[in-house]
TIGU-485103 format. One record per residue: residue in three letters; residue number from 1; z negated, y negated, x of N, C-alpha, C, O in turn. Coordinates in pm, 1 decimal. Atoms other than C-alpha are relative to their C-alpha. Layout:
BEGIN
residu:ALA | num:NUM | npz:Z | npy:Y | npx:X | capz:Z | capy:Y | capx:X | cpz:Z | cpy:Y | cpx:X | opz:Z | opy:Y | opx:X
...
***
This chain:
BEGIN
residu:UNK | num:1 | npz:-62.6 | npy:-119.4 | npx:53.5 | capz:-46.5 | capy:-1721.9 | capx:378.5 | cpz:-85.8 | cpy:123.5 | cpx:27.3 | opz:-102.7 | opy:223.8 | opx:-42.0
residu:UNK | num:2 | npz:79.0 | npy:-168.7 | npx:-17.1 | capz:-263.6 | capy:-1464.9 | capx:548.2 | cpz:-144.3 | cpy:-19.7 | cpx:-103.9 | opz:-208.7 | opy:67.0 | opx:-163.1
residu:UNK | num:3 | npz:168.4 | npy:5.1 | npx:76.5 | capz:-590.4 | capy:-1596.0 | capx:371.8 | cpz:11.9 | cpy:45.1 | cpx:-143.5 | opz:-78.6 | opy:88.4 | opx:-214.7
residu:UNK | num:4 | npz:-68.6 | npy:-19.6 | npx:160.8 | capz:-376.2 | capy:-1549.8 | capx:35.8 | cpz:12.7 | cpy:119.9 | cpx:0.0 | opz:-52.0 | opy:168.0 | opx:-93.1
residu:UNK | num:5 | npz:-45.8 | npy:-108.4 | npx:-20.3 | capz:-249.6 | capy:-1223.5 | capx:133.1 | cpz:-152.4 | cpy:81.7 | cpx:-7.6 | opz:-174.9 | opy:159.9 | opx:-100.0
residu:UNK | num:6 | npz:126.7 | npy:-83.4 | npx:-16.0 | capz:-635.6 | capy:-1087.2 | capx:255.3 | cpz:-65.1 | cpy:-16.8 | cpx:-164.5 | opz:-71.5 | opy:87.1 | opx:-230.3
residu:UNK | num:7 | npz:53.9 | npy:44.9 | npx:137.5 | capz:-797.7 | capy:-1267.4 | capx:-105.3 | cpz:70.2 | cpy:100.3 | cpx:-69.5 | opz:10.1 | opy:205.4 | opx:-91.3
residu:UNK | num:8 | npz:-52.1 | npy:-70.9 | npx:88.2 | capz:-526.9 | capy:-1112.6 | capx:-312.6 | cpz:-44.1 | cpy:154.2 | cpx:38.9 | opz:-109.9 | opy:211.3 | opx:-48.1
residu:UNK | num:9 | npz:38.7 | npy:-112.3 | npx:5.3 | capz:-579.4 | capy:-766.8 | capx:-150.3 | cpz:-148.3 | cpy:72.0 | cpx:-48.0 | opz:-177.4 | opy:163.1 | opx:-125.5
residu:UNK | num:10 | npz:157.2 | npy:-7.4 | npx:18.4 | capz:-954.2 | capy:-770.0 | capx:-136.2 | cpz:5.4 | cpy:21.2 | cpx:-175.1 | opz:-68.4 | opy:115.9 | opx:-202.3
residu:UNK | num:11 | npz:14.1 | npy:-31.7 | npx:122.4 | capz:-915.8 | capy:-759.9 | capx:-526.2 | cpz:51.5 | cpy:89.8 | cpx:-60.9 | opz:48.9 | opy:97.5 | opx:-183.7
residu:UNK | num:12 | npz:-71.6 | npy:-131.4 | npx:108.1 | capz:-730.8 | capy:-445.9 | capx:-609.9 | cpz:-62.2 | cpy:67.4 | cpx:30.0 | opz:-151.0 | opy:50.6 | opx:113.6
residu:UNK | num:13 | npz:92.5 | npy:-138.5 | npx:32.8 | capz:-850.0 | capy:-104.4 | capx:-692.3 | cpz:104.7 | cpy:68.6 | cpx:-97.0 | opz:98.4 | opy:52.5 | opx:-218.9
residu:UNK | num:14 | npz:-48.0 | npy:-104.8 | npx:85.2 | capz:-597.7 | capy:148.9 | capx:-811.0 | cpz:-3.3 | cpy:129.7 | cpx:106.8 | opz:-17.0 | opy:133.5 | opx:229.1
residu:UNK | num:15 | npz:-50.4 | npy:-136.0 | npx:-110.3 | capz:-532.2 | capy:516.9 | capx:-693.1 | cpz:125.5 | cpy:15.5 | cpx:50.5 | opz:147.4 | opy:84.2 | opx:150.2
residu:UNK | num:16 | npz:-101.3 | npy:32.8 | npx:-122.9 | capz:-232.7 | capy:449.4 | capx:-572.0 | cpz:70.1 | cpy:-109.1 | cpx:71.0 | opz:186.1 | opy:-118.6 | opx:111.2
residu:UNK | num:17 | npz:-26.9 | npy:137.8 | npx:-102.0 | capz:-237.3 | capy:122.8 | capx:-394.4 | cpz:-118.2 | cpy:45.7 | cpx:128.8 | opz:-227.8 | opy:101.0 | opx:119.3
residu:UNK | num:18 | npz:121.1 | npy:-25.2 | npx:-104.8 | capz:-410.9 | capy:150.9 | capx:-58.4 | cpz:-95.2 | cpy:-63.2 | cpx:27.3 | opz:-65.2 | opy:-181.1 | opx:45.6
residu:UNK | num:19 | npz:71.7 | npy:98.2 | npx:14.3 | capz:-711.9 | capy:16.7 | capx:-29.7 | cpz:-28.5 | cpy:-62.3 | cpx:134.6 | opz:-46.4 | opy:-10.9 | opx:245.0
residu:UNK | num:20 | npz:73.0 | npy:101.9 | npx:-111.4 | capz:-812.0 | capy:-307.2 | capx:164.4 | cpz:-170.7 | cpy:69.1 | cpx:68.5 | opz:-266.4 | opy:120.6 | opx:10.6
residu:UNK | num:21 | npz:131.7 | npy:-43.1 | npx:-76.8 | capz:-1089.5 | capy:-224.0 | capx:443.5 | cpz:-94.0 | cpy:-182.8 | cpx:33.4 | opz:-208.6 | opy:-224.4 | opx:16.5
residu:UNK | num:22 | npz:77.4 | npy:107.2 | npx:-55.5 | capz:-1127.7 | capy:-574.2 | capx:586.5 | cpz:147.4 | cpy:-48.2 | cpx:75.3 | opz:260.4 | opy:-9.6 | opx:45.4
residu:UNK | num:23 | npz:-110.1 | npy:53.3 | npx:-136.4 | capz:-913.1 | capy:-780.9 | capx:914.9 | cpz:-94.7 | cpy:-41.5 | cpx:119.9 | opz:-215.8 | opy:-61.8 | opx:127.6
residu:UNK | num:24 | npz:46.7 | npy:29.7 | npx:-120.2 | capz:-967.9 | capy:-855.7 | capx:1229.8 | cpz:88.9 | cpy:-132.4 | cpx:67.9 | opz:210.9 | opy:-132.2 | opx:51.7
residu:UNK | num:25 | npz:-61.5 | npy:94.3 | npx:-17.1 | capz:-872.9 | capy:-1177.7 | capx:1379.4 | cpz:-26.3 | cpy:2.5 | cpx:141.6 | opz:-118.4 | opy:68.3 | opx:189.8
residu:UNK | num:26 | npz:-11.9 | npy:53.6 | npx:-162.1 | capz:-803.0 | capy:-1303.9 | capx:1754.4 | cpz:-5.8 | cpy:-125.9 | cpx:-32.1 | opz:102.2 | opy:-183.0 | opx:-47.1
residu:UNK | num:27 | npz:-55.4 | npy:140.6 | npx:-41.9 | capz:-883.3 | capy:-1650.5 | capx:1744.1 | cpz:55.8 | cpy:-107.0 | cpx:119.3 | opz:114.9 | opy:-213.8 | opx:103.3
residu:UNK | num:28 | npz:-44.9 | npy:32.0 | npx:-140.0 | capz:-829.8 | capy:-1710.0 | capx:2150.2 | cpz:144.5 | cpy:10.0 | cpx:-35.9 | opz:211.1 | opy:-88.0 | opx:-2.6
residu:UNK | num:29 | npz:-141.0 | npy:-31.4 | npx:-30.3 | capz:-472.5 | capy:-1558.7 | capx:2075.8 | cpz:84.8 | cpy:-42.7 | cpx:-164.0 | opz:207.6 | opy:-34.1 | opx:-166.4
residu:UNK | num:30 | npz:-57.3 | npy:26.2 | npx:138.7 | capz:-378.7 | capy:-1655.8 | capx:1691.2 | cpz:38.1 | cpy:92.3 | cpx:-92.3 | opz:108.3 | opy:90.4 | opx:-193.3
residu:UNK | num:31 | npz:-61.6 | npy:-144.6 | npx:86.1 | capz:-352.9 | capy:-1324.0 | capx:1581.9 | cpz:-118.6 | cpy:38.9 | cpx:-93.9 | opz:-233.8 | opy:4.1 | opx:-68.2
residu:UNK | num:32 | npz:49.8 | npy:-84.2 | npx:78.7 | capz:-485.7 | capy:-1122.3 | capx:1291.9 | cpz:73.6 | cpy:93.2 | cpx:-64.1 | opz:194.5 | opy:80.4 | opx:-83.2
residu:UNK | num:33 | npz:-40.5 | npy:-75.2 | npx:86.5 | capz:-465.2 | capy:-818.4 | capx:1090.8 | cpz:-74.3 | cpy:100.1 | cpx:-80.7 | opz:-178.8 | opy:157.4 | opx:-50.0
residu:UNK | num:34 | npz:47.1 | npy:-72.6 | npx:89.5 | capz:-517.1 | capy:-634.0 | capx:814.2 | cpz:-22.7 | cpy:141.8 | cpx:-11.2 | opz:46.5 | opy:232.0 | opx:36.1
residu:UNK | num:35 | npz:74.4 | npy:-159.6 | npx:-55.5 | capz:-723.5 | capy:-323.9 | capx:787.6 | cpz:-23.2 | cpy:106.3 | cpx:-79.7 | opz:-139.9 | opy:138.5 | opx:-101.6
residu:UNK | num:36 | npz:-57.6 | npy:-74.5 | npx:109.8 | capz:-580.0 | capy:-69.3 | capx:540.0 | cpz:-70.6 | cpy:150.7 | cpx:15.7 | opz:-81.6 | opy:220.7 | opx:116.4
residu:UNK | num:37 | npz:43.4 | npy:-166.6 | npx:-50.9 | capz:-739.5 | capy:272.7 | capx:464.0 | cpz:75.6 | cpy:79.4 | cpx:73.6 | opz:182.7 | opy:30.7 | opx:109.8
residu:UNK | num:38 | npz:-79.6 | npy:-57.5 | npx:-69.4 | capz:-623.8 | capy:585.0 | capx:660.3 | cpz:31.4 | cpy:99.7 | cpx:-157.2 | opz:-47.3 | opy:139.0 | opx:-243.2
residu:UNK | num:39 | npz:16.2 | npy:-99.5 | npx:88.2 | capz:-446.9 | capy:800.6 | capx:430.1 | cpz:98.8 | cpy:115.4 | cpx:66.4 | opz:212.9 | opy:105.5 | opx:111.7
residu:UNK | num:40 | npz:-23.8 | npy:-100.8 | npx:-56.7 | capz:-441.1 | capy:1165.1 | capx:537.1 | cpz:144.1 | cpy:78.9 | cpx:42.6 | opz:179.0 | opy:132.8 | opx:147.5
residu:UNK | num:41 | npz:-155.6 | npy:-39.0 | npx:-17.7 | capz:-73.8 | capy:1264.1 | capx:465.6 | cpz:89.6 | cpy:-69.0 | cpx:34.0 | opz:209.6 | opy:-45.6 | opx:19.2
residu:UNK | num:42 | npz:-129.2 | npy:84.8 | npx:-70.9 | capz:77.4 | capy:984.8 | capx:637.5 | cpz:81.2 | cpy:-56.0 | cpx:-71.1 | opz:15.1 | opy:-59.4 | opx:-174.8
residu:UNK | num:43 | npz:-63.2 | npy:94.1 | npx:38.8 | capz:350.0 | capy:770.2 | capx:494.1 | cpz:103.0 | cpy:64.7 | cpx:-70.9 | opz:184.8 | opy:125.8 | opx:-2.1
residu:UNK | num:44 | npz:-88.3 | npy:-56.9 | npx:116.1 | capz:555.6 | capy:892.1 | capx:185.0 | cpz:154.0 | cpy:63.4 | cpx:127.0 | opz:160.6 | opy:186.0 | opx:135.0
residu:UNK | num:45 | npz:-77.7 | npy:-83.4 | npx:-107.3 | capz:828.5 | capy:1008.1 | capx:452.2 | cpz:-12.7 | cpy:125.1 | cpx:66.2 | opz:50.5 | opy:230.7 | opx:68.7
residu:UNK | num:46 | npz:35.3 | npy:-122.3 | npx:-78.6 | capz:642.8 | capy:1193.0 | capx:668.2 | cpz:-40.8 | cpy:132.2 | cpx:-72.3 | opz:-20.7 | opy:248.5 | opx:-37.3
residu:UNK | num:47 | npz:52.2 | npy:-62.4 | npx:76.3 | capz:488.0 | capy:1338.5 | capx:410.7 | cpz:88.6 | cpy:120.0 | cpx:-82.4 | opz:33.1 | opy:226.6 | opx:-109.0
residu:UNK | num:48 | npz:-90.0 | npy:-43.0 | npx:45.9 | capz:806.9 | capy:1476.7 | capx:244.4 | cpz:70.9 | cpy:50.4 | cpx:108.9 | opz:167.7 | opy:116.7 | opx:71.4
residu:UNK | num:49 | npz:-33.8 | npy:-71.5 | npx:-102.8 | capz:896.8 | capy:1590.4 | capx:601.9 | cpz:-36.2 | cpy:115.2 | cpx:-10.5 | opz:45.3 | opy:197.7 | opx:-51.9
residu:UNK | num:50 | npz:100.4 | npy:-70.8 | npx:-2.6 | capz:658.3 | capy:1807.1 | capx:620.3 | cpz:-36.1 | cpy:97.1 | cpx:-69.1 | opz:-65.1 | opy:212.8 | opx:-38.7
residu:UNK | num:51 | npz:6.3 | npy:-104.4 | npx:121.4 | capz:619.4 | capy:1951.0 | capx:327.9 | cpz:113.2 | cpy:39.2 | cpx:-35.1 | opz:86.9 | opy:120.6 | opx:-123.6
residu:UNK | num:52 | npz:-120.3 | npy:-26.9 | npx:62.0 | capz:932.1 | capy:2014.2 | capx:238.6 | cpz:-2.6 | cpy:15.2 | cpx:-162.2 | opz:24.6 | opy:122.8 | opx:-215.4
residu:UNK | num:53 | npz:5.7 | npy:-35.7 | npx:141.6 | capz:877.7 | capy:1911.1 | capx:-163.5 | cpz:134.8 | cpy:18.5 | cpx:-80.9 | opz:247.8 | opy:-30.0 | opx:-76.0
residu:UNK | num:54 | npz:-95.9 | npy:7.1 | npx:98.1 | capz:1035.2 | capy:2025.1 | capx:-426.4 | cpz:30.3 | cpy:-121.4 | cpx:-76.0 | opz:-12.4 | opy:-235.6 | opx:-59.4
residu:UNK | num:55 | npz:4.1 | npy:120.8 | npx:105.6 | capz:1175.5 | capy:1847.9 | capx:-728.9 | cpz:-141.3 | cpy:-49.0 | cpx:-95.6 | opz:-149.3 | opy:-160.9 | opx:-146.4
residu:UNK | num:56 | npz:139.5 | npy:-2.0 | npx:112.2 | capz:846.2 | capy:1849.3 | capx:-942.5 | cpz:-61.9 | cpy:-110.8 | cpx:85.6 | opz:-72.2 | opy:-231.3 | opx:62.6
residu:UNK | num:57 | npz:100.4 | npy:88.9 | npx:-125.0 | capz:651.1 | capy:1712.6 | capx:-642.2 | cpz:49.1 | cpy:-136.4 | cpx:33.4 | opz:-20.9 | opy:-236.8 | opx:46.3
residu:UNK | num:58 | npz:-77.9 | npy:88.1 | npx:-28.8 | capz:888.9 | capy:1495.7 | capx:-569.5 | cpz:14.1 | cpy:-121.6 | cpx:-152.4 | opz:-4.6 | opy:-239.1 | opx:-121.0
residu:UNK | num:59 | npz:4.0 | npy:74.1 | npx:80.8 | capz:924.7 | capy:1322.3 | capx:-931.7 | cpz:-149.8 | cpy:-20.8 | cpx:20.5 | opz:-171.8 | opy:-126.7 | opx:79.4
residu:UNK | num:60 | npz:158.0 | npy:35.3 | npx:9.9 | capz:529.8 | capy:1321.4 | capx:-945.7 | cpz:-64.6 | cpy:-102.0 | cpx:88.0 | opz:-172.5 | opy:-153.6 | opx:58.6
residu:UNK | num:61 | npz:-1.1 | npy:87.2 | npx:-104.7 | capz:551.8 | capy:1096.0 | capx:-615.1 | cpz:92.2 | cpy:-134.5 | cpx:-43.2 | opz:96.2 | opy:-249.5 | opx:0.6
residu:UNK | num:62 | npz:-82.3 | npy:160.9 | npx:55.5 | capz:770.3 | capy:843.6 | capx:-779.4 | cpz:-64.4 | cpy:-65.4 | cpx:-131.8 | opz:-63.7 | opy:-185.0 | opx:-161.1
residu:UNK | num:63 | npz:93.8 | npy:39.8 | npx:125.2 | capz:555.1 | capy:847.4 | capx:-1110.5 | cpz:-114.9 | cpy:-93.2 | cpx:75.6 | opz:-132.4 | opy:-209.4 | opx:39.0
residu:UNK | num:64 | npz:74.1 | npy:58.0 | npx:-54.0 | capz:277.0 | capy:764.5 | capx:-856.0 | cpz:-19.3 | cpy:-143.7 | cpx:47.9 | opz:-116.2 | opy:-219.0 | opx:58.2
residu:UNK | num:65 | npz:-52.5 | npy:113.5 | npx:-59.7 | capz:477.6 | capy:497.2 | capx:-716.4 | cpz:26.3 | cpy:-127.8 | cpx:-99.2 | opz:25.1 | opy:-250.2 | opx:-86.9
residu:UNK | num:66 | npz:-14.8 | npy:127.3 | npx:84.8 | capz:550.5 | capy:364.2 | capx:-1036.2 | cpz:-140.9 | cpy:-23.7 | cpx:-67.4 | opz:-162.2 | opy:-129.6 | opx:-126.5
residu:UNK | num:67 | npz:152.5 | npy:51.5 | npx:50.8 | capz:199.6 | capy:348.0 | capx:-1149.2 | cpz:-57.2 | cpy:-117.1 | cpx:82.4 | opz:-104.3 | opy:-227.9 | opx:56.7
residu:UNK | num:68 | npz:72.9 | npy:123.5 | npx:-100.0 | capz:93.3 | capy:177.7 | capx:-861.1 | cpz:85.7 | cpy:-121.5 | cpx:7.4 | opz:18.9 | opy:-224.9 | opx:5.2
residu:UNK | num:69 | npz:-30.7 | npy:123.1 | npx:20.3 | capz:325.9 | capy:-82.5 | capx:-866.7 | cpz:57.8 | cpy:-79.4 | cpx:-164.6 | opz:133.4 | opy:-176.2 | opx:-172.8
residu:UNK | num:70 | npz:16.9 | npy:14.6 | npx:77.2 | capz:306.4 | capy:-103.1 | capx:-1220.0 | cpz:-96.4 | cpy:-112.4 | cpx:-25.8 | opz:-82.3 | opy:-224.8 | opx:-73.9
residu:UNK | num:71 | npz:127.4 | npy:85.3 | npx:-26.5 | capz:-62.1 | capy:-206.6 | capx:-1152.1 | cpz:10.8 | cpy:-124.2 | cpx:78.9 | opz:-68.2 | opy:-213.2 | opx:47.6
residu:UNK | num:72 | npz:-25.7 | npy:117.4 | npx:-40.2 | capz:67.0 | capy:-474.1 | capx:-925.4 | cpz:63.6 | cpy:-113.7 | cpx:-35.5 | opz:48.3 | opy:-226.4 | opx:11.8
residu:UNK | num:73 | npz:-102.8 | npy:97.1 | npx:57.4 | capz:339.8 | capy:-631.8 | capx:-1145.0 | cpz:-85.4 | cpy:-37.8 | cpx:-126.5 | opz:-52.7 | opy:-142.8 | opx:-181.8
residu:UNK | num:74 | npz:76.0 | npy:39.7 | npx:123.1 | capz:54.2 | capy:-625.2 | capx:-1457.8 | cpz:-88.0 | cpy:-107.4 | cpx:57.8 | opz:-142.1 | opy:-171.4 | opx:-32.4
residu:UNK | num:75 | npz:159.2 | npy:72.2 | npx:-49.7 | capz:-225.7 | capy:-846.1 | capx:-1227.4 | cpz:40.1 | cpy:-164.7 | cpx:-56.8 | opz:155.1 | opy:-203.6 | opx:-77.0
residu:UNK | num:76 | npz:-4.5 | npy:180.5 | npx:50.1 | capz:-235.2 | capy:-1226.6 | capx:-1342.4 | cpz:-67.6 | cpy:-46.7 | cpx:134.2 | opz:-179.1 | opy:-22.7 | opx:180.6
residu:UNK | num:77 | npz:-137.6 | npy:20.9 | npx:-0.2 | capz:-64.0 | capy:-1366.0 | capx:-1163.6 | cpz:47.5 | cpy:100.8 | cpx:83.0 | opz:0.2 | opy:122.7 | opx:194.6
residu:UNK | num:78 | npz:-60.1 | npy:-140.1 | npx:-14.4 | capz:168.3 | capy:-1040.2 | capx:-1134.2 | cpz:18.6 | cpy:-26.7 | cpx:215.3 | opz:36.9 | opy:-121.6 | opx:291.6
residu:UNK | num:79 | npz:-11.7 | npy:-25.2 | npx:-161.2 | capz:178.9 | capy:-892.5 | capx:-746.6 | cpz:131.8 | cpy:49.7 | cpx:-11.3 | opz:169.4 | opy:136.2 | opx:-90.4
residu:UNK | num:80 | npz:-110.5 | npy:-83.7 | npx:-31.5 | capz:503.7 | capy:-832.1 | capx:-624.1 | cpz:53.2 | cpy:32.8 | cpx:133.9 | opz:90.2 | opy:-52.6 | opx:214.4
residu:UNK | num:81 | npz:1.3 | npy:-15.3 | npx:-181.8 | capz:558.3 | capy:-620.7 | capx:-282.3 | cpz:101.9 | cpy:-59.0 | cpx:79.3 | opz:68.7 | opy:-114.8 | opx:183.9
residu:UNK | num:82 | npz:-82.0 | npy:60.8 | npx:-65.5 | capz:864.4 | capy:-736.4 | capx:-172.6 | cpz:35.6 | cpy:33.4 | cpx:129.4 | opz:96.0 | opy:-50.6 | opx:196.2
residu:UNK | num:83 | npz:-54.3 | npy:-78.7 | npx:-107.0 | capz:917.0 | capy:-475.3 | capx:128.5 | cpz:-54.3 | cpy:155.1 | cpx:-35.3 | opz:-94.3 | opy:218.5 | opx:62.3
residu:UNK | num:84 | npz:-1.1 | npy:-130.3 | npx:15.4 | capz:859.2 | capy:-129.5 | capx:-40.0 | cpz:71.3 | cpy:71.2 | cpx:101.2 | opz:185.8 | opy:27.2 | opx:111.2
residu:UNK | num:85 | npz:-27.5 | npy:-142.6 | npx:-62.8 | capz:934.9 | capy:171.4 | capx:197.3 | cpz:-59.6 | cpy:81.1 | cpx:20.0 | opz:-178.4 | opy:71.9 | opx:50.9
residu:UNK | num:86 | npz:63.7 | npy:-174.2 | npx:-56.9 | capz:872.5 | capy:528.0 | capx:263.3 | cpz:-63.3 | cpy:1.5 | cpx:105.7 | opz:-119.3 | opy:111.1 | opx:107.7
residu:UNK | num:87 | npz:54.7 | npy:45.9 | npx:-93.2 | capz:722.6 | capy:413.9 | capx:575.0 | cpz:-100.5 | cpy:-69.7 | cpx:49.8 | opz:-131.7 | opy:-69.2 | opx:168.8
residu:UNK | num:88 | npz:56.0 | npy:67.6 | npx:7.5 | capz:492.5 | capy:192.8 | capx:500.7 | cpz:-46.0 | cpy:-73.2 | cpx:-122.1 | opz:-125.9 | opy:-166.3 | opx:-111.8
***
């Protein structure tokens, strides 16, 4: 599942999906993980903390949202996230 998960990421490229960096694995301990850009304004939450957006800003952040997972539900064979949040 993770090798599926890293493969599938490694192949996207939109502006609003985050992009894959790489992973790091522990093989002594069985662990790995995945190594996601940093993006500056923090996590659609915080972000709307913070700023305190309006409505404009605020639809333009859900357009975003639907673009990008637009781009994920179009890929052959379609991506689907299956834990969307403001958080992450």
């Amino acid at each position: 599942a993770f090798v599926h998960e890293v493969e599938m990421m490694a192949g996207l490229s939109h502006k609003n999906v985050v992009r894959f960096l790489g992973f790091v694995e522990d093989f002594e301990n069985g662990k790995a993980w995945i190594i996601m850009s940093w993006e500056p304004n923090g996590n659609v939450s915080e972000f709307l903390e913070a700023r305190k957006c309006e409505i404009p800003e605020r639809i333009s952040l859900i357009q975003d949202t639907f673009e990008g997972l637009l781009y994920l539900h179009t890929r052959q064979p379609p991506i689907y996230h299956g834990d969307l949040k403001s958080v992450g």
